[in-house]
Structures are given as structure tokens and as C-alpha cells.
VMD Tcl script that draws the C-alpha trace (Angstrom):
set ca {
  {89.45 117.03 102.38}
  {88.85 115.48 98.84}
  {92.53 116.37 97.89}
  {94.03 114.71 100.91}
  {91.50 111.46 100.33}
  {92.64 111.30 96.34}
  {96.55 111.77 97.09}
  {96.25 109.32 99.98}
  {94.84 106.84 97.21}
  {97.25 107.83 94.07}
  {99.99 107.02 96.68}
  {98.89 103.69 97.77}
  {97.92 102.82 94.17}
  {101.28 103.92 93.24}
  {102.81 102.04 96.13}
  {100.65 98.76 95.16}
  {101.37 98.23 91.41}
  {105.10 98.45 92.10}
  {105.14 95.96 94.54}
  {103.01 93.60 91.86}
  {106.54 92.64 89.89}
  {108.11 91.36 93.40}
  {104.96 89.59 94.82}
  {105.25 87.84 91.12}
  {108.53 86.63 91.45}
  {108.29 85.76 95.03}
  {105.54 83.50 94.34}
  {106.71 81.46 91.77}
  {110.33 80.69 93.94}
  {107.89 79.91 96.79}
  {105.79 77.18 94.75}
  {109.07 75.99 93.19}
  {110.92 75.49 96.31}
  {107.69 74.49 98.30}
  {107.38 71.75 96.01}
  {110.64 70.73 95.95}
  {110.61 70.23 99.79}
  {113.04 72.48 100.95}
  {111.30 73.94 103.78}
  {107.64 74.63 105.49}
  {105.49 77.25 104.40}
  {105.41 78.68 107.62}
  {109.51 79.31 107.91}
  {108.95 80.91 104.32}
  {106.29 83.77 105.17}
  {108.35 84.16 108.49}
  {111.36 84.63 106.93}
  {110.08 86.52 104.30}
  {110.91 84.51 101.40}
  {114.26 86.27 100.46}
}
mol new
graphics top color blue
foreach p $ca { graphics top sphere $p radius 0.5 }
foreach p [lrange $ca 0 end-1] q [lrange $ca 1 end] { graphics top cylinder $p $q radius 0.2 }
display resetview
């Protein structure tokens, strides 16, 4: 039970710090382009930013 509990949180530890690099970038073209008016933040974070 231990071994499934510690590979369960390797893998979402694993899964979490290489999603860190994207969430970075996608932040800073949000706050650009939010600043710059281009569109809501609502139609960002349902479009997904991409």
C-alpha cells in the first residue's frame, strides 16, 4: 500500500515540474497580451491560451 501511495506521488511530482516550463511561458503571453487589450481574460482560460 506504501509502494502504490509513493509511485502515485513520484508520478504526479514528475507530471507537475514538467508542466512548470509551459505554465511559465503561458503566463507571461497572457499578461502581455492581456495588457495589450487583445481579448478578455475569460476567452483566454476558455480557450486555453494557445
Amino acid at each position: 500500500m506504501g509502494s502504490m501511495y509513493a509511485a502515485t506521488l513520484f508520478l504526479g511530482v514528475q507530471n507537475s515540474s514538467s508542466v512548470q516550463p509551459v505554465v511559465a511561458v503561458e503566463r507571461t503571453v497572457f499578461y502581455r497580451e492581456k495588457a495589450a487589450g487583445m481579448y478578455s481574460a475569460a476567452l483566454c482560460l476558455w480557450t486555453g491560451c494557445d
